[in-house]
C-alpha positions in Angstrom: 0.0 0.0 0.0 1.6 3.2 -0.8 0.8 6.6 0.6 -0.8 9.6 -1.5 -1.1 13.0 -1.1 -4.3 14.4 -0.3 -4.9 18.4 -2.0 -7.8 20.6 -0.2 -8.7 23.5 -2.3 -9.6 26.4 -0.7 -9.2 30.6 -2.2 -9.2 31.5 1.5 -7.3 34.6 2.7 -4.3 34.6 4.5 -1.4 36.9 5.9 2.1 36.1 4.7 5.0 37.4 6.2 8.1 38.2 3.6 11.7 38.6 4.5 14.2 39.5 1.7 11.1 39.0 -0.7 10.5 35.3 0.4 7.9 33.8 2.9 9.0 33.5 6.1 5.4 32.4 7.9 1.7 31.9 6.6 -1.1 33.4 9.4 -3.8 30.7 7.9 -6.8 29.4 10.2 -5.7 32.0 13.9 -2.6 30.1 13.5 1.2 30.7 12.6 2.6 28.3 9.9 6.5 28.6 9.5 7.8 28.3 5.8 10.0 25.7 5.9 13.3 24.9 2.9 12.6 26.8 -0.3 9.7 28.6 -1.5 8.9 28.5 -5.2 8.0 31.4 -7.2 5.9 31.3 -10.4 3.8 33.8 -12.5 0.7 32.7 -13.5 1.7 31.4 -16.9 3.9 28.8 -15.6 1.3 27.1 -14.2 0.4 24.5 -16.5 -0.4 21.9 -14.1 -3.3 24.3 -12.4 -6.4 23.2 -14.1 -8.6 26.3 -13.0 -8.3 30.0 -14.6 -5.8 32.6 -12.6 -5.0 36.0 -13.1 -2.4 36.0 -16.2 1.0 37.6 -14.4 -0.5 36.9 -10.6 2.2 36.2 -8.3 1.7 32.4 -6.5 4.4 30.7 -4.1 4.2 27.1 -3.1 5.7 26.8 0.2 6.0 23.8 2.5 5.1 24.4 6.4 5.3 23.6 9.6 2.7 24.4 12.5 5.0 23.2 15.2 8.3 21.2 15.0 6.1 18.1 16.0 3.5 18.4 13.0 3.2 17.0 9.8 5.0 19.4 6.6 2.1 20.5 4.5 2.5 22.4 1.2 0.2 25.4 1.0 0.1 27.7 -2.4 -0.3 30.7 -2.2 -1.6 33.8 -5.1 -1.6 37.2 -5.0 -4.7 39.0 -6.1 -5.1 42.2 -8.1 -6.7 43.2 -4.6 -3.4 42.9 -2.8 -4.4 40.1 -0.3 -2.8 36.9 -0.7 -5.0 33.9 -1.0 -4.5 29.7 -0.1 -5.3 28.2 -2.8 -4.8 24.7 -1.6 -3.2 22.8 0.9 -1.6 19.5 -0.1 -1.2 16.8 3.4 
């Protein structure tokens, strides 16, 4: 039996704190999530393997987090509106 990733989708908005222009934590759910080895940045138009329509130059990260030291490493990504508030977009377990 192997293991598989399970992806929630969400467009729920969150507060993400940047240091030298990368995530440093994601406020999502009342809750700090540390960012966690690299983030990746994309523009919209690298996205081929997002099957919904974005915003054509929108600004997305996928970062991986951590609640606590003792907690599972999830993978949230995150976009940029044209409103300025960041959004999750889904969160991969």
């Amino acid at each position: 039996m192997t293991a598989t990733a399970i992806e929630t989708t969400l467009h729920t908005p969150v507060d993400v704190r940047f240091v030298s222009g990368r995530p440093l934590a994601v406020r999502y759910d009342g809750r700090i999530w540390v960012v966690t080895g690299d983030p990746v940045r994309r523009l919209a138009g690298d996205l081929r393997e997002i099957q919904r329509t974005v915003q054509p130059g929108a600004e997305h990260w996928r970062v991986q987090v951590l609640l606590s030291s003792a907690s599972a490493l999830r993978t949230f990504d995150l976009r940029h509106d044209p409103a300025g508030q960041w959004l999750l977009e889904s969160i991969t377990d």
